[in-house]
Wavefront OBJ file of the C-alpha trace (Angstrom):
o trace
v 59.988 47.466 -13.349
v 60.804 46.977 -9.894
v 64.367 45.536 -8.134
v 64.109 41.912 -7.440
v 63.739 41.113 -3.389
v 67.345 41.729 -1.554
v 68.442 41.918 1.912
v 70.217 45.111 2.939
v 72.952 46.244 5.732
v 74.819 49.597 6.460
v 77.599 48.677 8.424
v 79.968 51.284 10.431
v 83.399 50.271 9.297
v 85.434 49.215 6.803
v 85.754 45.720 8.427
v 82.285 44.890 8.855
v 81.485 45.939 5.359
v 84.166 43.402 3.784
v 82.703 40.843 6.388
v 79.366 41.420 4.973
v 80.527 41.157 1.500
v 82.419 37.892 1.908
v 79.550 36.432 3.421
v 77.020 36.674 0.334
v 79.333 34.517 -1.067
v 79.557 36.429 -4.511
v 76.036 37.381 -4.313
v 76.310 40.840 -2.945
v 76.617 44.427 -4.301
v 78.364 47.644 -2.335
v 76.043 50.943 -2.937
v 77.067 54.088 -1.652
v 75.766 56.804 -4.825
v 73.727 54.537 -6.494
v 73.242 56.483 -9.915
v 74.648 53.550 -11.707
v 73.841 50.485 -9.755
v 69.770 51.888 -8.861
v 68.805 51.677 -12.727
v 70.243 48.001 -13.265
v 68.276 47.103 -10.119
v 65.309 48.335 -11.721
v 65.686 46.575 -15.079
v 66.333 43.591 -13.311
v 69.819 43.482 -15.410
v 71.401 42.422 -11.883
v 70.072 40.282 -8.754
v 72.070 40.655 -6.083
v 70.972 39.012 -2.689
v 72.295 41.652 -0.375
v 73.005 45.153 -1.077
v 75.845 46.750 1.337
v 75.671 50.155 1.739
v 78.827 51.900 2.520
v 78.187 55.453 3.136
v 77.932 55.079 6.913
v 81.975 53.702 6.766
v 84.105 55.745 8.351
v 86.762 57.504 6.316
v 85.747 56.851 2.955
v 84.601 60.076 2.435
v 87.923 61.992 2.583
v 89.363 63.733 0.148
v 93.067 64.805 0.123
v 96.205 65.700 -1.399
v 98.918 63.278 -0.504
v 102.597 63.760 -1.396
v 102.084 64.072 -5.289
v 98.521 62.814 -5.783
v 94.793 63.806 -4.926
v 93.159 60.902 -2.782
v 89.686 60.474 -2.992
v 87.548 58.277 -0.981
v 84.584 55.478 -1.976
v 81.349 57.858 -1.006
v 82.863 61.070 -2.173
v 80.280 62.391 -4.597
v 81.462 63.689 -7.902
v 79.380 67.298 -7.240
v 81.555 67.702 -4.315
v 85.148 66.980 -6.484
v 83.661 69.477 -9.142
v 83.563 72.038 -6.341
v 86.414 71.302 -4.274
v 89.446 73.491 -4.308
v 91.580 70.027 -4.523
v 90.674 68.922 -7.753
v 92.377 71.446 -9.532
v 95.282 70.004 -8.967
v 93.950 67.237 -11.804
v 92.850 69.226 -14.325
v 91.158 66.385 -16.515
v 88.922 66.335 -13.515
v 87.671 69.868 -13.424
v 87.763 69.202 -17.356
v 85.486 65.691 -17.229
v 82.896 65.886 -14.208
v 80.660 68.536 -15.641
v 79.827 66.563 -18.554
v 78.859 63.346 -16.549
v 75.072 63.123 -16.846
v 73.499 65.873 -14.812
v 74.141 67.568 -12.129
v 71.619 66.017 -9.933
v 73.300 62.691 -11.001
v 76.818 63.896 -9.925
v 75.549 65.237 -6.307
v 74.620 61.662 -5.413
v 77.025 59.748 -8.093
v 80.740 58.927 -6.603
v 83.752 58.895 -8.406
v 84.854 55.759 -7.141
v 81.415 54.035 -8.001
v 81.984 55.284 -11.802
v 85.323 53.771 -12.004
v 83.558 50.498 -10.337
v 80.744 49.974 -12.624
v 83.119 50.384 -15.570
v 80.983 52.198 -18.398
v 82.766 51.993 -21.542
v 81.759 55.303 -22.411
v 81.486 56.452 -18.616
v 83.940 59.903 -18.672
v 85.869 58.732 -15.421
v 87.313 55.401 -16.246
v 89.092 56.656 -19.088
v 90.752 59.985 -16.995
v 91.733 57.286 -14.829
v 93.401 55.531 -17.620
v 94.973 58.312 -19.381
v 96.632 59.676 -15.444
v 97.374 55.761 -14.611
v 95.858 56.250 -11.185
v 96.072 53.739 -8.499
v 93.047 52.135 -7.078
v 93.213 50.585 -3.823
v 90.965 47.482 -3.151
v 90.297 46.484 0.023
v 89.006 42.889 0.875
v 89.792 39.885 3.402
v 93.330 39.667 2.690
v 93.723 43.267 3.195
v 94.674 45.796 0.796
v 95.833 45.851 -2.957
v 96.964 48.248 -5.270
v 95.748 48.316 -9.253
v 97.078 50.504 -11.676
v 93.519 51.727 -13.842
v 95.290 50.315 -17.272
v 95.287 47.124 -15.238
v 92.181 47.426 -13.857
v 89.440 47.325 -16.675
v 88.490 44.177 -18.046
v 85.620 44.491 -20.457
v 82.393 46.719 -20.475
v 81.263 46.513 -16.703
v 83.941 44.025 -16.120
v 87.157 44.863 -13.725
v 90.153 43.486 -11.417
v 87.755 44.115 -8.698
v 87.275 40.442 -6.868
v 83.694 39.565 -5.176
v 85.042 40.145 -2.323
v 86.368 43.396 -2.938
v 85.792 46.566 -2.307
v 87.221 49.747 -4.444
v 87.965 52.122 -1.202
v 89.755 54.945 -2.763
v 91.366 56.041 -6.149
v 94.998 58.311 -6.294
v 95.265 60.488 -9.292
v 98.797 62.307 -9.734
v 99.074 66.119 -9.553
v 99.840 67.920 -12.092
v 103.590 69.452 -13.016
v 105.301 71.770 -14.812
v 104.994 71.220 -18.730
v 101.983 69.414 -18.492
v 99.018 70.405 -20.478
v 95.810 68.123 -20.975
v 92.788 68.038 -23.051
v 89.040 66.497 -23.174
v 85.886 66.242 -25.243
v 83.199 64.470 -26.132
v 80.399 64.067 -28.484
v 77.229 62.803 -27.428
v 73.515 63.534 -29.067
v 72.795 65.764 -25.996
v 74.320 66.862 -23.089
v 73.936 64.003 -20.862
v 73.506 61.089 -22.898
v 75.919 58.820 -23.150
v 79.174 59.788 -25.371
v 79.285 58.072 -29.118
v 83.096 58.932 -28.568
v 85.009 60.953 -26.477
v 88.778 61.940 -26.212
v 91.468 62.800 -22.998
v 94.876 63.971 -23.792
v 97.985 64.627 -21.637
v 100.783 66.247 -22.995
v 104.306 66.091 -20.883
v 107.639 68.273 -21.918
v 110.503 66.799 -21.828
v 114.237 68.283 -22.988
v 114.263 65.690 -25.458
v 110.949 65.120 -26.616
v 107.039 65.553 -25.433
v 105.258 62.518 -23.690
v 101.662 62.445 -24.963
v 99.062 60.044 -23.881
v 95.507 59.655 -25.871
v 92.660 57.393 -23.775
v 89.491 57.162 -26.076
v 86.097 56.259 -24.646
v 82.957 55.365 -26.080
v 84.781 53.481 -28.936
v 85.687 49.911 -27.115
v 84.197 47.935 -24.476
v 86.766 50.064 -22.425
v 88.776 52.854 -22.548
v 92.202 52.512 -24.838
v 94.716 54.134 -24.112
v 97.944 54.760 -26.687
v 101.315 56.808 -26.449
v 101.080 59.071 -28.653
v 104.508 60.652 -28.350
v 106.130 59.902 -31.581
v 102.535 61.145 -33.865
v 103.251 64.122 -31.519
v 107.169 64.964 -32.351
v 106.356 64.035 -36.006
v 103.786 66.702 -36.421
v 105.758 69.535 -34.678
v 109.209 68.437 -36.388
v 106.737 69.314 -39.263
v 104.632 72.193 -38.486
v 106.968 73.920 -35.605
v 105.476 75.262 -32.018
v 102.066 75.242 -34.438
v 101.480 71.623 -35.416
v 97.401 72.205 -36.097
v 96.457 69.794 -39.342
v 99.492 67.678 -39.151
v 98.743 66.464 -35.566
v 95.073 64.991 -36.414
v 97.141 63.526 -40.130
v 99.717 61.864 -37.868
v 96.886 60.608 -35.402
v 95.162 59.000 -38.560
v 96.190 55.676 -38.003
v 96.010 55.070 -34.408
v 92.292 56.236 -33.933
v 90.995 54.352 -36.821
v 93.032 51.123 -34.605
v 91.401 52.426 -31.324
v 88.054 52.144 -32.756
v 86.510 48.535 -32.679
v 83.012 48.581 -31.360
v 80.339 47.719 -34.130
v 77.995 50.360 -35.444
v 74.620 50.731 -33.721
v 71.440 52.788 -33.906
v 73.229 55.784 -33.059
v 76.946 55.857 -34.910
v 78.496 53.317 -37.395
v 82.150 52.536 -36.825
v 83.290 54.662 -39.468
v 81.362 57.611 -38.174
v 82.411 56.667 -34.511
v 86.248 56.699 -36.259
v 85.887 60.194 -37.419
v 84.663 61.666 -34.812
v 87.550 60.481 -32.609
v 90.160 61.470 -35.007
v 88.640 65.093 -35.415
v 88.490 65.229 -30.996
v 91.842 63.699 -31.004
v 93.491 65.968 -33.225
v 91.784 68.987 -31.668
v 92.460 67.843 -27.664
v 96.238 66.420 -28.834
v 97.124 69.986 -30.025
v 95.414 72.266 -27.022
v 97.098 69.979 -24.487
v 100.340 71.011 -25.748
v 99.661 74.452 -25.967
v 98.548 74.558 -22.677
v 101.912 72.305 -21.511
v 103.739 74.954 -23.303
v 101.525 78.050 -21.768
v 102.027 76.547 -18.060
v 105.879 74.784 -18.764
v 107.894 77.271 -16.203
v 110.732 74.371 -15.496
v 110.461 71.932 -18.129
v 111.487 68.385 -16.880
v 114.438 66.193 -18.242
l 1 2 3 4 5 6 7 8 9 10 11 12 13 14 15 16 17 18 19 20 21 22 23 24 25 26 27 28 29 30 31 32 33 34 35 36 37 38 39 40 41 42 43 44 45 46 47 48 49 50 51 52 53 54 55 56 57 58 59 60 61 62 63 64 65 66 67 68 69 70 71 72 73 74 75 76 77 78 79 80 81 82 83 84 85 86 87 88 89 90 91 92 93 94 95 96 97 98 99 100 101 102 103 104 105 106 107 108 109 110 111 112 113 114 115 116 117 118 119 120 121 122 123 124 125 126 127 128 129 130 131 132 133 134 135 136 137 138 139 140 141 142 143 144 145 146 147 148 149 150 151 152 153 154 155 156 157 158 159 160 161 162 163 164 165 166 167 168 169 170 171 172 173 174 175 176 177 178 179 180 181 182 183 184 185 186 187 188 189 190 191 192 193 194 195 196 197 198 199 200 201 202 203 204 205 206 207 208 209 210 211 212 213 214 215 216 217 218 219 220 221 222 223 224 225 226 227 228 229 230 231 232 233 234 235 236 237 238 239 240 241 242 243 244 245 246 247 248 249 250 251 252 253 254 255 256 257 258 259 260 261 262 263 264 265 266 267 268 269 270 271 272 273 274 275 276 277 278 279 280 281 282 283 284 285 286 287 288 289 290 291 292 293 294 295 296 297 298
């Protein structure tokens, strides 16, 4: 199939493209990769009357560290992050981009179009989630801030207004005694995941913070503390929790889990394949909090 008729602009700044957008009236779509929005064009899934292409807008293609977070623009491709120095600041970045399609997808895909189009097994969303970034959204009345927990609605479904345009996400840096973790399972590389884990793992004097987001498994990504599964299992096993993290994570994967079955996985299936990636990614983030602690936090 071919894209139903649409008019098309390229404006210059930031300005002109939230002018353009307000004036389709709810009717228009921002394009700057494409790799997501091209293919519902071509199924006809989505009619928009004007397509606004932002990639000739000024600034949006920066990428930089500010204070205690990596800011990256609305066109800049995820090939480039992969690459860049910058990103290994967020290591569930270098850890997530390479297994986002292919890599002729991610040298023309943007992270901030992933994050827009809201997959609920897209890879990106649910680093966002599991970091709490900040997305700022730029539209008429100026510029708001969404934390990505907030932001995703529903599969394909966000905060993001129709007049609105997602201009840049800011993922924190990583510290001392932090340690993350990420996998997926999908039929082949590529293909979309049939569940997928990312786990961050924070020492404290007290007690360890640990975050679990799960994708692939809801119509978007869930996120859970997972602190007290965490303290449980090492209380139980020592600086070597192995089994008696994935037994304490039991429970709370089985609840993250509550997509139906399809042609592909069952729920069940779906369930125990997150709790074996959970268990697995739980345990290797702390290991590598404890590997890279140097000045543990209080």
């Amino acid at each position: 199939m071919k894209a139903a008729p649409f008019a098309y602009v390229r404006p210059s700044s930031l300005s002109d493209a939230i002018a353009e957008l307000a004036n389709t009236d709810g009717g228009g779509k921002v394009i700057a990769g494409g790799q997501s929005l091209a293919p519902v064009l071509a199924m006809r899934l989505a009619r928009p009357d004007t397509l606004i292409d932002i990639n000739s807008v000024e600034g949006l293609d920066a990428m930089a560290v500010s204070g205690d977070h990596v800011e990256i623009g609305a066109t800049v491709r995820q090939r480039r992050v992969e690459r860049d120095a910058l990103s290994g600041a967020v290591p569930l970045l270098r850890m997530a981009l390479p297994w986002i399609g292919h890599r002729e997808l991610r040298s023309r895909g943007t992270v901030c179009g992933s994050l827009a189009h809201a997959d609920p097994a897209a890879e990106l969303p649910a680093v966002a989630c599991c970091l709490d970034a900040e997305f700022t959204l730029s539209g008429p009345n100026g510029d708001r801030r969404v934390r990505a927990r907030e932001f995703f609605a529903g599969a394909m479904t966000t905060a993001l207004r129709p007049d609105e345009i997602l201009t840049s996400v800011r993922l924190p840096v990583a510290g001392a005694g932090e340690g993350f973790g990420f996998a997926e399972i999908a039929r082949r590389h590529g293909d979309f995941a049939l569940a997928g884990i990312v786990a961050k793992v924070r020492l404290r004097a007290s007690r360890p913070e640990a975050t679990l987001t799960a994708f692939g498994v809801s119509d978007r990504p869930v996120t859970r503390d997972v602190s007290e599964q965490l303290s449980t299992a090492l209380a139980a096993r020592g600086d070597a929790p192995g089994d008696a993290v994935r037994e304490q994570l039991t429970a709370v994967t089985e609840e993250m889990v509550d997509t139906d079955g399809d042609a592909h996985a069952s729920k069940n299936y779906r369930r125990r394949l997150l709790l074996t990636l959970a268990g697995r990614e739980l345990s290797k983030a702390y290991e590598r909090a404890l590997k890279g602690a140097g000045e543990v936090g209080t």
